[in-house]
C-alpha positions in Angstrom: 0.0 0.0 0.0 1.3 3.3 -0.6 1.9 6.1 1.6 -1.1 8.1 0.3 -3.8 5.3 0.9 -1.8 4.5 4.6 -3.2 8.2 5.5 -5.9 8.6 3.8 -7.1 4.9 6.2 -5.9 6.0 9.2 -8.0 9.6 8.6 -11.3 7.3 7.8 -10.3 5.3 11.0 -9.6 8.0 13.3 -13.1 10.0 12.2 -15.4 7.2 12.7 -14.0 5.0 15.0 -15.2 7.9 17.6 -18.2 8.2 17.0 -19.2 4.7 17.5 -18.1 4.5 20.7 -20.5 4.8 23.7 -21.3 7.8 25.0 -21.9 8.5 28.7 -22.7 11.4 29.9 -20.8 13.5 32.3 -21.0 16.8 34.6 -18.5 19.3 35.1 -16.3 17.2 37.5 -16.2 13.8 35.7 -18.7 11.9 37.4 -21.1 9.9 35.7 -24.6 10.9 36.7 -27.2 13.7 35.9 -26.9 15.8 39.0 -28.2 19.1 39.0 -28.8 20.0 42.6 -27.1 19.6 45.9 -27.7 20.3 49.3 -25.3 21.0 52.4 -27.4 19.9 56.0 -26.1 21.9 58.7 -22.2 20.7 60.1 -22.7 20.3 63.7 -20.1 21.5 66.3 -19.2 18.5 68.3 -15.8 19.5 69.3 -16.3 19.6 72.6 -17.3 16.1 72.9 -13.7 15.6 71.9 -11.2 15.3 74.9 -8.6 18.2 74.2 -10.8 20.1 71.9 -12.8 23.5 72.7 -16.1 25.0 71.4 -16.1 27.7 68.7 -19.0 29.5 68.2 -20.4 30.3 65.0 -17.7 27.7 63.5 -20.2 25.3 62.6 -22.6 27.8 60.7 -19.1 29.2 58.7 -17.7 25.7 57.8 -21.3 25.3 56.3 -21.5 28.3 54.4 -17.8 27.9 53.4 -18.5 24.3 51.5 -21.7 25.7 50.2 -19.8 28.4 48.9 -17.4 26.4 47.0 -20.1 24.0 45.7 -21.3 26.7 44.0 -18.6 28.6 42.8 -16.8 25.0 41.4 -20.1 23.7 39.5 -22.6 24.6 37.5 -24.9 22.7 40.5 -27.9 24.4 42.1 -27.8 24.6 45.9 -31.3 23.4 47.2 -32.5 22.6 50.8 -34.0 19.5 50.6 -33.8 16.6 48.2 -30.4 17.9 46.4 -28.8 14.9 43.9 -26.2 15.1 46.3 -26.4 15.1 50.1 -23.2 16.5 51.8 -23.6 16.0 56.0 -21.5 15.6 59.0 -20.3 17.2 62.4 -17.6 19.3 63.3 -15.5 16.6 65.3 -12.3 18.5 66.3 -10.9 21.9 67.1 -7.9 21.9 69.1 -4.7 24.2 69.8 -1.7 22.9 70.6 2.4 23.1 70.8 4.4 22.4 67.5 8.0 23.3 68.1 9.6 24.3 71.2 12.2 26.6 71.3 15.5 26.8 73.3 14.0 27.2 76.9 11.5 24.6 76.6 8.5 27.2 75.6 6.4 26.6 72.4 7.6 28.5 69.4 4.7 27.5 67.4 0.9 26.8 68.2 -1.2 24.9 66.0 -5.1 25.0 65.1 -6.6 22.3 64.1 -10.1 21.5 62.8 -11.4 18.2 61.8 -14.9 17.3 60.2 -16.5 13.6 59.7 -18.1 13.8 56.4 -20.9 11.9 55.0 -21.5 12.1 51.3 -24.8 10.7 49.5 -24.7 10.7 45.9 -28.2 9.7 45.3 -27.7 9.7 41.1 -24.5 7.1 41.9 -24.5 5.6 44.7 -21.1 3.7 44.5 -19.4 7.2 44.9 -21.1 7.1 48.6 -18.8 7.4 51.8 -18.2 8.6 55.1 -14.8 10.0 56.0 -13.0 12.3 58.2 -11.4 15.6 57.2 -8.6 17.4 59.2 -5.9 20.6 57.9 -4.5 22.5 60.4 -2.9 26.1 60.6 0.5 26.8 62.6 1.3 30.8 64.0 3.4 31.9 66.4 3.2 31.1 70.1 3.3 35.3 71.3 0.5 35.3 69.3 -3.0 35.0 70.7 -5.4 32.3 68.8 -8.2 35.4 68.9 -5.1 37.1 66.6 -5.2 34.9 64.3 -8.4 32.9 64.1 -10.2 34.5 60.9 -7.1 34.3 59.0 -6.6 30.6 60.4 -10.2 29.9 59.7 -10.4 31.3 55.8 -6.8 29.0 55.3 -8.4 25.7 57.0 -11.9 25.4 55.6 -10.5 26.4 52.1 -8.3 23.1 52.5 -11.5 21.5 53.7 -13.4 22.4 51.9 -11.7 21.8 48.7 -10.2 18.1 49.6 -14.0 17.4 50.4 -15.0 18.6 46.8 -12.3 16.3 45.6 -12.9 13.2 47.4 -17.0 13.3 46.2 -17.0 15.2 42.5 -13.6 14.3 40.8 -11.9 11.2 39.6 -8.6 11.3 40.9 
């Protein structure tokens, strides 16, 4: 065969052989599935029943808002309160400060924040893609420094860590 048949066969291949191939549909983030909603049920603070961790305040209403926020912003999904395609749900299990590095004399150097969040996912168009895991970043700043200092700086840097490796973990492939 010569060289001008070779390629005009392997154009004729490469055009058809596509399109007879089956087609699945996908969303924006690679999951099969015809999701169009989600919803986000209200993160409950249970640090406290956590030995070592405190109570926040208002944490639990922010960490909510923050993975709604992102939802929304990453997708072309519509944020609903009941019945979403997608169910994300969990507590707030974890919020604790404490010592990193110690300097010279024995004192801390560094504190650390740390906030962890069990996660329940429900992916009621594909249901294999279903789990339950937990969720921890933390943030490190200075021990002179008061956690009151730092917190909404500490706060915006954790839940976008969160918030994010949640996204991950239930609407990409990877």
């Amino acid at each position: 065969m010569d060289m001008a048949r070779k390629i005009i066969l392997l154009l004729v291949v490469t055009i058809t052989v596509p399109s007879c191939a089956v087609k699945t549909k996908y969303n924006l983030t690679g999951l099969s599935g015809e999701a169009k909603t989600f919803q986000v049920n209200y993160f409950q603070n249970k640090s406290s029943q956590n030995p070592g961790s405190t109570f926040d305040p208002g944490l639990d209403r922010d960490f909510t808002l923050a993975l709604q926020d992102l939802i929304v912003n990453q997708t072309g999904l519509n944020l609903t309160r009941s019945r979403g395609d997608l169910l994300y749900e969990g507590e707030i299990i974890e919020y604790r400060v404490s010592p990193t590095t110690a300097s010279a004399n024995q004192r801390a150097a560094q504190n650390r924040l740390t906030i962890s969040v069990q996660v329940r996912f429900l992916n009621n168009m594909l249901e294999r893609s279903n789990f339950e895991k937990r969720f921890s970043h933390f943030y490190d700043y200075d021990a002179n420094s008061q956690l009151a200092s730092v917190k909404n700086e500490a706060h915006k840097a954790i839940f976008e860590r969160l918030t994010q490796d949640i996204f991950n973990e239930s609407l990409t492939n990877w």
